[in-house]
PDB file of N, CA, C and O in Angstrom:
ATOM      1  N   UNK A   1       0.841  -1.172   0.000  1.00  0.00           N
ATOM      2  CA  UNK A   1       0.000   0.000   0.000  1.00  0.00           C
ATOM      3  C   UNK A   1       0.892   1.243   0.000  1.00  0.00           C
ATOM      4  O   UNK A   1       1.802   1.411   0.812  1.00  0.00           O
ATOM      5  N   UNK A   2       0.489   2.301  -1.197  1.00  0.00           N
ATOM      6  CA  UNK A   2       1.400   3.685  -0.728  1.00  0.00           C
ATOM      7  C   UNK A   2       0.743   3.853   0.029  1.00  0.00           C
ATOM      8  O   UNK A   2      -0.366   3.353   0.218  1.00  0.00           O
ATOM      9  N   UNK A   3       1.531   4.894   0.851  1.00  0.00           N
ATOM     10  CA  UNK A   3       1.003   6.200   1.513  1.00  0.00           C
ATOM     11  C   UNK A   3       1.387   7.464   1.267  1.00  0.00           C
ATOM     12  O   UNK A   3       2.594   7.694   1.182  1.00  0.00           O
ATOM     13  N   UNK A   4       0.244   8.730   1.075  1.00  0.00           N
ATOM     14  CA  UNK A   4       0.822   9.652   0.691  1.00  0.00           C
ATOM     15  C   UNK A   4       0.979  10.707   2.061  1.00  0.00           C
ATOM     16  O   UNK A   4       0.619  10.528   3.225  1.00  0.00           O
ATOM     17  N   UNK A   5       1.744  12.000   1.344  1.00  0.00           N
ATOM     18  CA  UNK A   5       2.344  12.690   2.160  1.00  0.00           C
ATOM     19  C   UNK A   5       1.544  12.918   3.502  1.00  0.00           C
ATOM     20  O   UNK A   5       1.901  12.689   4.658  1.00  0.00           O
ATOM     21  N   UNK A   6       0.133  13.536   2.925  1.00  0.00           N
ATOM     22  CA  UNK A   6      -0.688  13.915   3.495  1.00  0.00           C
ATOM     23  C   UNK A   6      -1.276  12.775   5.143  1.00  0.00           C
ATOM     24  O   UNK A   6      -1.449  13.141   6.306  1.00  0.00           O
ATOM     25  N   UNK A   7      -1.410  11.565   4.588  1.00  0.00           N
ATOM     26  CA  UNK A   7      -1.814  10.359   5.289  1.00  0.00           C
ATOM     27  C   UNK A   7      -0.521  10.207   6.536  1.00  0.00           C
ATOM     28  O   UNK A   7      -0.735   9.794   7.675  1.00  0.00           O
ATOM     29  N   UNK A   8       0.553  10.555   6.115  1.00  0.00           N
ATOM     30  CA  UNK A   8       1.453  10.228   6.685  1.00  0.00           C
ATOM     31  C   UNK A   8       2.081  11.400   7.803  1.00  0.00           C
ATOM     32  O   UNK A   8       2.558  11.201   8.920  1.00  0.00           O
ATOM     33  N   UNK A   9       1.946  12.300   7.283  1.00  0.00           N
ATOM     34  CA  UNK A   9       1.659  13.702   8.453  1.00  0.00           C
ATOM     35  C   UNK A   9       0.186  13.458   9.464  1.00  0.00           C
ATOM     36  O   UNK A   9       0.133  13.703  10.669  1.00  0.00           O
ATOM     37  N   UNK A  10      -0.622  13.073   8.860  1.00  0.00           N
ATOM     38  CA  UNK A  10      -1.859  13.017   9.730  1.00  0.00           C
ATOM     39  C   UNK A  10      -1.724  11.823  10.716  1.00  0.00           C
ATOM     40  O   UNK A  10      -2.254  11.858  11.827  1.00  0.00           O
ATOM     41  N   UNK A  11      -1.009  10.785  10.280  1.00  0.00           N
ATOM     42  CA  UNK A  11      -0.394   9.787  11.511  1.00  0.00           C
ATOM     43  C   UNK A  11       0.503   9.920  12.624  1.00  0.00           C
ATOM     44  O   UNK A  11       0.572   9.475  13.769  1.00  0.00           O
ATOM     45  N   UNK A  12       1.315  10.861  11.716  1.00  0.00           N
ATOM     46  CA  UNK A  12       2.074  10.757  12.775  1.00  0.00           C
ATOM     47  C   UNK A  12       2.030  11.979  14.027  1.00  0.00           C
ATOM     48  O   UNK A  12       2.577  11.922  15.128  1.00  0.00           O
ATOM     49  N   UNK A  13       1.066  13.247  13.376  1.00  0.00           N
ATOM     50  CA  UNK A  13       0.336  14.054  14.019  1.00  0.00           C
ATOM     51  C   UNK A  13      -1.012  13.430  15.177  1.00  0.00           C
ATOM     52  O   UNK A  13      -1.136  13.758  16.356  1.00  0.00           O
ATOM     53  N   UNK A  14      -1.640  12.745  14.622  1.00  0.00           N
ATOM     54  CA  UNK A  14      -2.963  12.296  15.280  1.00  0.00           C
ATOM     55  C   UNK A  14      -2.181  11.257  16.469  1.00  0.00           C
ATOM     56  O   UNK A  14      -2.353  11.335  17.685  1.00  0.00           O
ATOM     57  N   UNK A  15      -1.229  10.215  15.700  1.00  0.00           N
ATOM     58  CA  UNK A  15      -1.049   9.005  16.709  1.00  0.00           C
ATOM     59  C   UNK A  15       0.245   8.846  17.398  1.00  0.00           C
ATOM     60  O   UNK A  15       0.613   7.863  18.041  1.00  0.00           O
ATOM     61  N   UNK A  16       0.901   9.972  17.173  1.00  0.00           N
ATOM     62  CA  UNK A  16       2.168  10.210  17.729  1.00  0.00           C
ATOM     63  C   UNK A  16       2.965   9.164  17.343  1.00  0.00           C
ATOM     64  O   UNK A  16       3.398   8.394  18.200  1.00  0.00           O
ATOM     65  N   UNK A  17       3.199   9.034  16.295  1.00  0.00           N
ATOM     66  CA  UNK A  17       4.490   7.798  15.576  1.00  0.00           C
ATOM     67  C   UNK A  17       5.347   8.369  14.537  1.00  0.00           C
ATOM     68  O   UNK A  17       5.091   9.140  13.611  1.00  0.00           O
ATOM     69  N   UNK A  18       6.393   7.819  14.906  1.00  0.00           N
ATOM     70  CA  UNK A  18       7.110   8.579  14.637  1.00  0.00           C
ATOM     71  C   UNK A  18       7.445   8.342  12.344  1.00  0.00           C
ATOM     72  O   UNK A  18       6.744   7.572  11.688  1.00  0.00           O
ATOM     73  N   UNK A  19       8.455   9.101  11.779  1.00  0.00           N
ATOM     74  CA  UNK A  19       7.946   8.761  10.524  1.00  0.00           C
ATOM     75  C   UNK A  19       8.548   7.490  10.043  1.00  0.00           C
ATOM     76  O   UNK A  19       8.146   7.007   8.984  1.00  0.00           O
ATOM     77  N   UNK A  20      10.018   6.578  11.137  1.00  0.00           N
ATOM     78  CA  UNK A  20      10.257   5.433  10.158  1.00  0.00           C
ATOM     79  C   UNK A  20       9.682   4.470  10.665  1.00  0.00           C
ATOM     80  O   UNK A  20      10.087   3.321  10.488  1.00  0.00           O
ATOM     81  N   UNK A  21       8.345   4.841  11.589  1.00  0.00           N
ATOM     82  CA  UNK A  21       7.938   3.531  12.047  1.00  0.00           C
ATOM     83  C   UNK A  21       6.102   3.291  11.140  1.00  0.00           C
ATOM     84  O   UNK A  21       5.463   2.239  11.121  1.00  0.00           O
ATOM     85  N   UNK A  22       5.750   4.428  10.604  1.00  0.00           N
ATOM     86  CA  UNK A  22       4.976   4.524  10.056  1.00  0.00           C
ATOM     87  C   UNK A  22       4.380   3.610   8.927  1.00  0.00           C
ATOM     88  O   UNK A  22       3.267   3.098   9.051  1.00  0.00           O
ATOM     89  N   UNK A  23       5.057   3.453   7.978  1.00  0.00           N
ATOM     90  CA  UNK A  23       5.020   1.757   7.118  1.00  0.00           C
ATOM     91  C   UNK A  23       4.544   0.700   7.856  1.00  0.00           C
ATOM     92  O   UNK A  23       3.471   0.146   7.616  1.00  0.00           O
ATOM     93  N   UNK A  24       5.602   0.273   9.108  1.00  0.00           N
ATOM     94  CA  UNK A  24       5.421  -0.795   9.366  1.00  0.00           C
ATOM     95  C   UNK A  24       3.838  -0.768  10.428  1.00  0.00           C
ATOM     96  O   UNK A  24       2.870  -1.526  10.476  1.00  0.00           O
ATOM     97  N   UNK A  25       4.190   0.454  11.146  1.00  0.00           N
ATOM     98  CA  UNK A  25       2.128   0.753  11.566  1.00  0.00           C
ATOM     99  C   UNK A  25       0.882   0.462  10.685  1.00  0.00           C
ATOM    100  O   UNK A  25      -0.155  -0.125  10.995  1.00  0.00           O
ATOM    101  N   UNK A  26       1.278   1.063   9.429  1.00  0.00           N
ATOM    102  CA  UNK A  26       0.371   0.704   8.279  1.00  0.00           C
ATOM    103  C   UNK A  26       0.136  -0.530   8.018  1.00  0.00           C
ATOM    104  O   UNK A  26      -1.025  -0.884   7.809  1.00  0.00           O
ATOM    105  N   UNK A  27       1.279  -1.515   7.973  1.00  0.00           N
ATOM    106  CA  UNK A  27       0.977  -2.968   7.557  1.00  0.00           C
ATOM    107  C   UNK A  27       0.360  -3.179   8.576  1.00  0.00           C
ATOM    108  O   UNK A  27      -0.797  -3.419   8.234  1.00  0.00           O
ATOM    109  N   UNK A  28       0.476  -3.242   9.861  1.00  0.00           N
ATOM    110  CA  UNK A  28       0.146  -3.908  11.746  1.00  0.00           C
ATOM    111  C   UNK A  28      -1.596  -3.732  11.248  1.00  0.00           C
ATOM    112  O   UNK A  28      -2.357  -4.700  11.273  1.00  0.00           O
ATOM    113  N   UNK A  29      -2.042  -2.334  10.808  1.00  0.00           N
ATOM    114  CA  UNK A  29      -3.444  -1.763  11.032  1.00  0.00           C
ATOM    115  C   UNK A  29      -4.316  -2.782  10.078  1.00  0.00           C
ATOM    116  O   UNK A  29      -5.238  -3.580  10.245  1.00  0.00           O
ATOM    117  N   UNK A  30      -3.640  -2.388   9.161  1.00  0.00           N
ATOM    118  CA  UNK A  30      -4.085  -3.229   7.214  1.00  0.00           C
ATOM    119  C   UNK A  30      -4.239  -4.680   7.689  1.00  0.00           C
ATOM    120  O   UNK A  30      -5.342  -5.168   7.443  1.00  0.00           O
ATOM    121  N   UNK A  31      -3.324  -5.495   8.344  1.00  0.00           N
ATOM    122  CA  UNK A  31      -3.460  -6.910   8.948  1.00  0.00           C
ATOM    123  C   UNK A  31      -4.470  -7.040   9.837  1.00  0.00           C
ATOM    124  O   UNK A  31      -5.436  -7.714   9.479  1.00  0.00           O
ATOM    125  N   UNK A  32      -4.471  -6.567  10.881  1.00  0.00           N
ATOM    126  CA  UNK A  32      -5.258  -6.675  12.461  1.00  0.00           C
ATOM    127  C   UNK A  32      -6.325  -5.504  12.235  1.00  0.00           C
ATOM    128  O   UNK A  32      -6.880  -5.262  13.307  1.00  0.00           O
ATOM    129  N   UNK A  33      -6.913  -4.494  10.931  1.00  0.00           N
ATOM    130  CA  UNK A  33      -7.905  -3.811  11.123  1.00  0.00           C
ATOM    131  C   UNK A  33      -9.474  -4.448  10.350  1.00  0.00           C
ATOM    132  O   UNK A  33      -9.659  -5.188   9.384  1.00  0.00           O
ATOM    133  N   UNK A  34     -10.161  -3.942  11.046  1.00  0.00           N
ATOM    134  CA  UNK A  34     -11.578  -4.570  10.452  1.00  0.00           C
ATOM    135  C   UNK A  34     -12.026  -3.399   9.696  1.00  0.00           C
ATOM    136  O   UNK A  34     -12.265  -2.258  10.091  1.00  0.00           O
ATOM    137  N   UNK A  35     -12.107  -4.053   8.212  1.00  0.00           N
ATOM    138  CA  UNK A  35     -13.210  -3.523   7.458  1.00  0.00           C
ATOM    139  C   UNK A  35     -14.461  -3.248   7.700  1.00  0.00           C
ATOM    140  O   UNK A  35     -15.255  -3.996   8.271  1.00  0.00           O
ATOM    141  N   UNK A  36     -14.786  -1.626   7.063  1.00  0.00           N
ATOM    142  CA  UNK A  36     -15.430  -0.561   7.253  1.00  0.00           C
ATOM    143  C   UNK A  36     -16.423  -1.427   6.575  1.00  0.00           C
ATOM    144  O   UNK A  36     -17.313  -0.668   6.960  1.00  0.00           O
ATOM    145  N   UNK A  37     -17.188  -2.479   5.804  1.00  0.00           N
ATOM    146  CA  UNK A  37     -18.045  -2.684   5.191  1.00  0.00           C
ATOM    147  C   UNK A  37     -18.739  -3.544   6.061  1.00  0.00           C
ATOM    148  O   UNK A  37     -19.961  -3.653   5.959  1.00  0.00           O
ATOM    149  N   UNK A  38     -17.980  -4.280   7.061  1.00  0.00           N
ATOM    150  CA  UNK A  38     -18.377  -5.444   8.215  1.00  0.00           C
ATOM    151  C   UNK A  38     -19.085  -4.337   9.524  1.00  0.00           C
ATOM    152  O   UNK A  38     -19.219  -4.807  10.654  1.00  0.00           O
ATOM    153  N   UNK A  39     -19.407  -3.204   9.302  1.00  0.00           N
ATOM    154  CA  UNK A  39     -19.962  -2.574  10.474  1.00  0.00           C
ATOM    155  C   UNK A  39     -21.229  -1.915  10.057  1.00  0.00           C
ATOM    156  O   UNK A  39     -21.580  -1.736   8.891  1.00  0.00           O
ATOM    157  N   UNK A  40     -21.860  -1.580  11.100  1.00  0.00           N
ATOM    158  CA  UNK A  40     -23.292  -1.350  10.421  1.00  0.00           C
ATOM    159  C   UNK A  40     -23.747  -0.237  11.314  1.00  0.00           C
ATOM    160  O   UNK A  40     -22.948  -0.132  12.245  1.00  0.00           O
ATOM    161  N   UNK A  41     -24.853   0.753  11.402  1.00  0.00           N
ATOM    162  CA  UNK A  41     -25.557   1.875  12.128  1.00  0.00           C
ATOM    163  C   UNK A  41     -24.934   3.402  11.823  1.00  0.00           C
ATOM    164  O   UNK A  41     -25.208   4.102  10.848  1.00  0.00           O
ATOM    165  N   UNK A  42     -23.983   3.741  12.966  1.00  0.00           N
ATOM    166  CA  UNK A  42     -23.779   4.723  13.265  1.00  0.00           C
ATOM    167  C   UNK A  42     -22.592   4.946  12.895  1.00  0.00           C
ATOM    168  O   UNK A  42     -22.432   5.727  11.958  1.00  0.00           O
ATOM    169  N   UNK A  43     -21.294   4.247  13.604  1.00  0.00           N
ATOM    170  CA  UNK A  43     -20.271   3.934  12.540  1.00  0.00           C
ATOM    171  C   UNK A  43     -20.542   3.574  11.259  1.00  0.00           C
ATOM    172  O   UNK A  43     -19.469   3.342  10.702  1.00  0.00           O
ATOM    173  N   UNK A  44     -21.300   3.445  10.653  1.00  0.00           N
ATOM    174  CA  UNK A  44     -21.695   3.189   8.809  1.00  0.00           C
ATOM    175  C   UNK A  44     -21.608   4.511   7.966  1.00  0.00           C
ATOM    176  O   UNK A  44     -20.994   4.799   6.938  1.00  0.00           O
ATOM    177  N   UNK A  45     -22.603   5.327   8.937  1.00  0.00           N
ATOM    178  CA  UNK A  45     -23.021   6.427   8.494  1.00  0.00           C
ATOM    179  C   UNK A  45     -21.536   7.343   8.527  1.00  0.00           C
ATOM    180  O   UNK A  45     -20.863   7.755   7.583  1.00  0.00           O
ATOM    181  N   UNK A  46     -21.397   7.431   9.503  1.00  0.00           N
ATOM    182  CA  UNK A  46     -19.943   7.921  10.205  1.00  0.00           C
ATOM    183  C   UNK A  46     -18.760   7.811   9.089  1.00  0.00           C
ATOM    184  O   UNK A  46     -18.202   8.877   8.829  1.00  0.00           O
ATOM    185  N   UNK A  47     -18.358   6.772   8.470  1.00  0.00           N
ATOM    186  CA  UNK A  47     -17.573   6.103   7.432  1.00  0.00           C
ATOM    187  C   UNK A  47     -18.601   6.909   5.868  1.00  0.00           C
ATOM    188  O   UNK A  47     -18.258   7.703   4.992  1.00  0.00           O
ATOM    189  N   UNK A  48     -19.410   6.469   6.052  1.00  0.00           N
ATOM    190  CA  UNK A  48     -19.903   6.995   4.897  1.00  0.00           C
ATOM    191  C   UNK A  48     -19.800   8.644   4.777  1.00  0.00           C
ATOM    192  O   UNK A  48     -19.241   9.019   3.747  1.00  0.00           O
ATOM    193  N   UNK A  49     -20.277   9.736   5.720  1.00  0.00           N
ATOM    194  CA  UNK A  49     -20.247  11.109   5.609  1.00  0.00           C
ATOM    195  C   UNK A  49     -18.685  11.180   5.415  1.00  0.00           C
ATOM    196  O   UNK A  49     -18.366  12.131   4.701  1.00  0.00           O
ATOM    197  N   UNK A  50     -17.829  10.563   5.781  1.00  0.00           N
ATOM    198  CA  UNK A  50     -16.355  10.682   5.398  1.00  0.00           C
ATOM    199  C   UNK A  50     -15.945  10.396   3.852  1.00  0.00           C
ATOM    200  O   UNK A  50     -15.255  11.162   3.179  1.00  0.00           O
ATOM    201  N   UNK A  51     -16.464   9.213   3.423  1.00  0.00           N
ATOM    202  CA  UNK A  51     -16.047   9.066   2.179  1.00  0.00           C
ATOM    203  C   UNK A  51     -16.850   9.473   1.034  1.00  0.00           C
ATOM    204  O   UNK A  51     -16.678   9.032  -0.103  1.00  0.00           O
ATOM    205  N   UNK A  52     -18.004  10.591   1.469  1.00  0.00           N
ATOM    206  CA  UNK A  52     -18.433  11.666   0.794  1.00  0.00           C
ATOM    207  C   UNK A  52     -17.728  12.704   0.541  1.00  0.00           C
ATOM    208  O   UNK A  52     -17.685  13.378  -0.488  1.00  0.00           O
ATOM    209  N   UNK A  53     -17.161  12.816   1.535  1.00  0.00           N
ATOM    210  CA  UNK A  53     -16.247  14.337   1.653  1.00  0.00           C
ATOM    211  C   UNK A  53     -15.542  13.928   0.621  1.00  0.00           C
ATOM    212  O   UNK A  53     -15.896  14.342  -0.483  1.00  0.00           O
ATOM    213  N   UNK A  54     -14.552  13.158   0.697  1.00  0.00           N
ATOM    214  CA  UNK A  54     -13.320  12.856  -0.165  1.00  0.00           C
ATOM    215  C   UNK A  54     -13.546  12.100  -1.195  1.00  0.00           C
ATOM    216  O   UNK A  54     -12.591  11.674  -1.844  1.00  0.00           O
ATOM    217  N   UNK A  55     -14.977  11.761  -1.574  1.00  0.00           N
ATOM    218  CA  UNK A  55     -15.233  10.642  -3.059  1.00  0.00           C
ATOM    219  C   UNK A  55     -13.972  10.031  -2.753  1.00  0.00           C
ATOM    220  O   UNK A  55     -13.181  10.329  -3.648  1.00  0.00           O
ATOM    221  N   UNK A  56     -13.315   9.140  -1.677  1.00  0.00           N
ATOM    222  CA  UNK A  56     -12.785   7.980  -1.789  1.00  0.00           C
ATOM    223  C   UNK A  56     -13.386   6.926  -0.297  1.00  0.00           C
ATOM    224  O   UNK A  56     -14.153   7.090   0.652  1.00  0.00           O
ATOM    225  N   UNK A  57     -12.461   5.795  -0.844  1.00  0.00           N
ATOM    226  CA  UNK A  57     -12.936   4.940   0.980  1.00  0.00           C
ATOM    227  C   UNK A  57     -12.877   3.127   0.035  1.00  0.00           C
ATOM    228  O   UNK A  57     -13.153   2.031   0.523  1.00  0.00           O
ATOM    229  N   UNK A  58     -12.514   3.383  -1.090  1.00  0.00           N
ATOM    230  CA  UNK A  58     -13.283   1.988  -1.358  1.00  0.00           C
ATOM    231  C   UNK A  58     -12.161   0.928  -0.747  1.00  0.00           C
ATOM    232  O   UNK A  58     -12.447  -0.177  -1.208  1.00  0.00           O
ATOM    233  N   UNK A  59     -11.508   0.876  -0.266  1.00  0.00           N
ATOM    234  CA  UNK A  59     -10.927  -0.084   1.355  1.00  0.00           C
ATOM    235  C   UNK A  59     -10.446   0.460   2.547  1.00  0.00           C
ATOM    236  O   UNK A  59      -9.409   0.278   3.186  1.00  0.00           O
ATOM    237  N   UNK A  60     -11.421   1.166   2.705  1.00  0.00           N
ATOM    238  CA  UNK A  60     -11.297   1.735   3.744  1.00  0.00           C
ATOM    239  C   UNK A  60     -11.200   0.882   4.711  1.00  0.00           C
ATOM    240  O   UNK A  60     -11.296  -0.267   4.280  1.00  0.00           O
ATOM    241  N   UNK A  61     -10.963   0.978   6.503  1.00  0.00           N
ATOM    242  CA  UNK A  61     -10.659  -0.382   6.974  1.00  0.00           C
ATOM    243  C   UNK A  61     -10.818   0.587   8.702  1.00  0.00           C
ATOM    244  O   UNK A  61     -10.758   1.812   8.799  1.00  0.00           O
ATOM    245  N   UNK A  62     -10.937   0.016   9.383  1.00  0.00           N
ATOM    246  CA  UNK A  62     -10.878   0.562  11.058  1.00  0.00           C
ATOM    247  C   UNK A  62      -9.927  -0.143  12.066  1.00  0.00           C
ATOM    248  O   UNK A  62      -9.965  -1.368  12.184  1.00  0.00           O
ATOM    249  N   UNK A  63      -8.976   0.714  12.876  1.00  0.00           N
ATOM    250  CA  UNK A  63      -7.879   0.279  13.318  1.00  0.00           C
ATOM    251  C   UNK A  63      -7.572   1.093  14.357  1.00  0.00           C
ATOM    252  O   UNK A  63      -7.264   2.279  14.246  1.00  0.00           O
ATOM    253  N   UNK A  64      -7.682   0.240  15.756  1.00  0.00           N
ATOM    254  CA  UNK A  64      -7.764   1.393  17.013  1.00  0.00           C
ATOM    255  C   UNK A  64      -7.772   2.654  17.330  1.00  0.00           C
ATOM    256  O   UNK A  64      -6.931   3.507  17.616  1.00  0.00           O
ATOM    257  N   UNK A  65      -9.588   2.550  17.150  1.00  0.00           N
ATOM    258  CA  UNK A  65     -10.436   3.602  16.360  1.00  0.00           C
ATOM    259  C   UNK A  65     -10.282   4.624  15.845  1.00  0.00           C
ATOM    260  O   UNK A  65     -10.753   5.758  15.940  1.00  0.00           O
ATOM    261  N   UNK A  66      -9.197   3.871  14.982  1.00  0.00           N
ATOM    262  CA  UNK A  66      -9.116   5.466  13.746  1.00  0.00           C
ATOM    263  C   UNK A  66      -9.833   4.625  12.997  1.00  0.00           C
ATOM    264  O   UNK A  66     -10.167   3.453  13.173  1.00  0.00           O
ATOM    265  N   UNK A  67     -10.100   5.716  11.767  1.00  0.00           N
ATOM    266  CA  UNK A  67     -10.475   5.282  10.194  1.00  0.00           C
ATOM    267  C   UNK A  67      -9.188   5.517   9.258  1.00  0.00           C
ATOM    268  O   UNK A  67      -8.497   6.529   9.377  1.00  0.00           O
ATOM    269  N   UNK A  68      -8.939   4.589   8.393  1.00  0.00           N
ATOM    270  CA  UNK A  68      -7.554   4.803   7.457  1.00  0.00           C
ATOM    271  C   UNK A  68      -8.643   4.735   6.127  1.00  0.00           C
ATOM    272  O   UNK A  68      -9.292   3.713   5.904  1.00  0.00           O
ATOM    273  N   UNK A  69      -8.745   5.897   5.326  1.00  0.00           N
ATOM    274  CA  UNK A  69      -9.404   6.240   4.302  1.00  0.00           C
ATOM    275  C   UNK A  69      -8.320   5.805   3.160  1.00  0.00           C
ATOM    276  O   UNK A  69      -7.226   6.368   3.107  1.00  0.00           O
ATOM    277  N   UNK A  70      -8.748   4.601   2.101  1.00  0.00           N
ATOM    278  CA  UNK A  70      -8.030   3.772   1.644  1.00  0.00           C
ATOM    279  C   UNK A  70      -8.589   3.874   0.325  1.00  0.00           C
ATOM    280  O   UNK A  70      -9.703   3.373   0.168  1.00  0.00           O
ATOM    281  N   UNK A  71      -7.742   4.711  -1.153  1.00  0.00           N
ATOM    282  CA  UNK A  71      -8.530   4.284  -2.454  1.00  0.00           C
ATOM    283  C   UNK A  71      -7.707   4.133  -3.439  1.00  0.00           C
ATOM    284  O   UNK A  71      -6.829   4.831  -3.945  1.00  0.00           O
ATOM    285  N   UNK A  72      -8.297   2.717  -3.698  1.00  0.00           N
ATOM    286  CA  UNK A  72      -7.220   2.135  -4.925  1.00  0.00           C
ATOM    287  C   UNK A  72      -5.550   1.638  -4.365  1.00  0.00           C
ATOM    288  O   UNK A  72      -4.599   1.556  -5.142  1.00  0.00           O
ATOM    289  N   UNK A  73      -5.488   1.423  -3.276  1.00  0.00           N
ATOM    290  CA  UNK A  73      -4.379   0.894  -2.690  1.00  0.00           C
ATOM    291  C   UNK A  73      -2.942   1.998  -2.391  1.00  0.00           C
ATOM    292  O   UNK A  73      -1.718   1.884  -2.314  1.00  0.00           O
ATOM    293  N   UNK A  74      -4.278   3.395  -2.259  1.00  0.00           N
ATOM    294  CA  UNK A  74      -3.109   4.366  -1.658  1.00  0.00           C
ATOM    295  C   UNK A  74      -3.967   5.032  -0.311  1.00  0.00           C
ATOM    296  O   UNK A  74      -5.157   5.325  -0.426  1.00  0.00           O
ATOM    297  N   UNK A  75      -3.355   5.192   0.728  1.00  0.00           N
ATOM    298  CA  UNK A  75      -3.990   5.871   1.868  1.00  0.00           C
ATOM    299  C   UNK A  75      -4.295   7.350   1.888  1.00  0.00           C
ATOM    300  O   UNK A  75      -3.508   8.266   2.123  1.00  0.00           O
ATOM    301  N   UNK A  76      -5.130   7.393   1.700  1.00  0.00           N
ATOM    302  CA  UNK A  76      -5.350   8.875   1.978  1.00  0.00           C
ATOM    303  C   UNK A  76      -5.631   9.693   2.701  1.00  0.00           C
ATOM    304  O   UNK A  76      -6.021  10.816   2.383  1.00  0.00           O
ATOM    305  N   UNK A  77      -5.434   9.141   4.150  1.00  0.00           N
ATOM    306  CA  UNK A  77      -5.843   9.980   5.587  1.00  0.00           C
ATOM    307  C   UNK A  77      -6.291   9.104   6.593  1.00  0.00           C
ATOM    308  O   UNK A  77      -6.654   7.959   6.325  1.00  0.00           O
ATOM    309  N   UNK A  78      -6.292   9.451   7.450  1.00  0.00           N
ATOM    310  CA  UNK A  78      -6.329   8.787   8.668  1.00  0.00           C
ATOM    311  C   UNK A  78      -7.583  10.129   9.712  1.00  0.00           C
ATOM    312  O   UNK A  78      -7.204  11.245  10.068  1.00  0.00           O
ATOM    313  N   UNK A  79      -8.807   9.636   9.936  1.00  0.00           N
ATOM    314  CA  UNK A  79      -9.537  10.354  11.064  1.00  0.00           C
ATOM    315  C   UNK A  79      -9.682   9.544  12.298  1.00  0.00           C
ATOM    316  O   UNK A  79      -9.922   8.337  12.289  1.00  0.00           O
ATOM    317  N   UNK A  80      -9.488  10.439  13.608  1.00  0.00           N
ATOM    318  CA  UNK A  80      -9.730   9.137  14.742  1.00  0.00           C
ATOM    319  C   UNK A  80     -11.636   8.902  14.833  1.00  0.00           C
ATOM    320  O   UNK A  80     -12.405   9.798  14.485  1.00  0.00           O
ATOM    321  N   UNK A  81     -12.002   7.847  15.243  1.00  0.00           N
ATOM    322  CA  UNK A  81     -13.700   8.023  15.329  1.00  0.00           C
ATOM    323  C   UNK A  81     -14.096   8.230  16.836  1.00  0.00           C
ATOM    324  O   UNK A  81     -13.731   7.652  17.860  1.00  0.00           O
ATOM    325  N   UNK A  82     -14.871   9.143  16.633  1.00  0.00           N
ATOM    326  CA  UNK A  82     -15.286  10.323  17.461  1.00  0.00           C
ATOM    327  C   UNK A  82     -15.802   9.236  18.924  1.00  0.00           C
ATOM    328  O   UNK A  82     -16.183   8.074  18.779  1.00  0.00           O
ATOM    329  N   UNK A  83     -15.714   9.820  20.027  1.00  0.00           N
ATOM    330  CA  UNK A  83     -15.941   9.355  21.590  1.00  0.00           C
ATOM    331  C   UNK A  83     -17.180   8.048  21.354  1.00  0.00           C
ATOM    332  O   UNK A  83     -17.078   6.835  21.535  1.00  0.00           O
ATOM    333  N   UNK A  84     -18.124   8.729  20.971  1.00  0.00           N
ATOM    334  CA  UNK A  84     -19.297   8.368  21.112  1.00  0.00           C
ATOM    335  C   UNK A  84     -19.621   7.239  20.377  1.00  0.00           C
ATOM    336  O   UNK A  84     -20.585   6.537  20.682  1.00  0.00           O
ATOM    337  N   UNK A  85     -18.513   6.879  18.931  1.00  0.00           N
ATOM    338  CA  UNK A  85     -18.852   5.558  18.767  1.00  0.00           C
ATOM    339  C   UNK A  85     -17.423   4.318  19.022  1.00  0.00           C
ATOM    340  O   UNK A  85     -17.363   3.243  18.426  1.00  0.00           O
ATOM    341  N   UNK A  86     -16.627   4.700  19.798  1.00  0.00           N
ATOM    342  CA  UNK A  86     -15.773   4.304  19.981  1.00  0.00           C
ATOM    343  C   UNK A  86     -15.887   2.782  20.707  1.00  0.00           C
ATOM    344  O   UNK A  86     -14.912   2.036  20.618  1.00  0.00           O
ATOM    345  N   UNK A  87     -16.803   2.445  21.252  1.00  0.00           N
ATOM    346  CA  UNK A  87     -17.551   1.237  21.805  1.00  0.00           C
ATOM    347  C   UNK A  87     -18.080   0.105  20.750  1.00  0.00           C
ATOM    348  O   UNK A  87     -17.982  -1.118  20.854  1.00  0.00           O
ATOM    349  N   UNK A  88     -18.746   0.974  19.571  1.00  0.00           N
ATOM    350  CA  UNK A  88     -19.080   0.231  18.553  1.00  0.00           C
ATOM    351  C   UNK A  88     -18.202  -0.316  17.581  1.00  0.00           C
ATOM    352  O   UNK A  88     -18.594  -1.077  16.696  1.00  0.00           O
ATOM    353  N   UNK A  89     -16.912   0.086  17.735  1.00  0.00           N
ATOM    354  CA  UNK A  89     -15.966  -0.712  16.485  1.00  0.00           C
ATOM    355  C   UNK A  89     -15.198  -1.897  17.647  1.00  0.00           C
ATOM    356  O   UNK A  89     -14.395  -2.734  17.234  1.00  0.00           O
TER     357      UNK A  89
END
């Protein structure tokens, strides 16, 4: 998977990691994260108003509760998911 600049400032901004450990975070998430299509309600919607914004998401994936906004096998950002559904992923 690339990652671009943008995805990769927002990681290491949001999750405090540093930048040569970042790759190998990406693979850990991509392995051990659950797909955004296996969840349903509020987190759905949640994932969805996101990949409106950005017309991307199509593997998008969820990974201690962030969202890694994923299109065409390049990352394009990373949002954490908000308090309130943090129970549901």
């Amino acid at each position: 998977m690339q990652i671009s600049k943008h995805a990769e400032k927002r990681i290491r901004k949001r999750l405090g990691i540093p930048r040569k450990a970042v790759p190998r975070f990406i693979e850990e998430a991509q392995a051990k994260g659950t797909p955004l299509k296996d969840f349903k309600g509020r987190v759905k919607r949640f994932y969805d108003a996101i990949s409106i914004t950005y017309k991307a998401g199509n593997q998008t994936f969820s990974y201690r509760h962030y969202v890694f906004i994923v299109q065409d096998s390049m990352l394009v950002t990373v949002y954490p998911i908000p308090n309130q559904l943090q129970g549901k992923t």
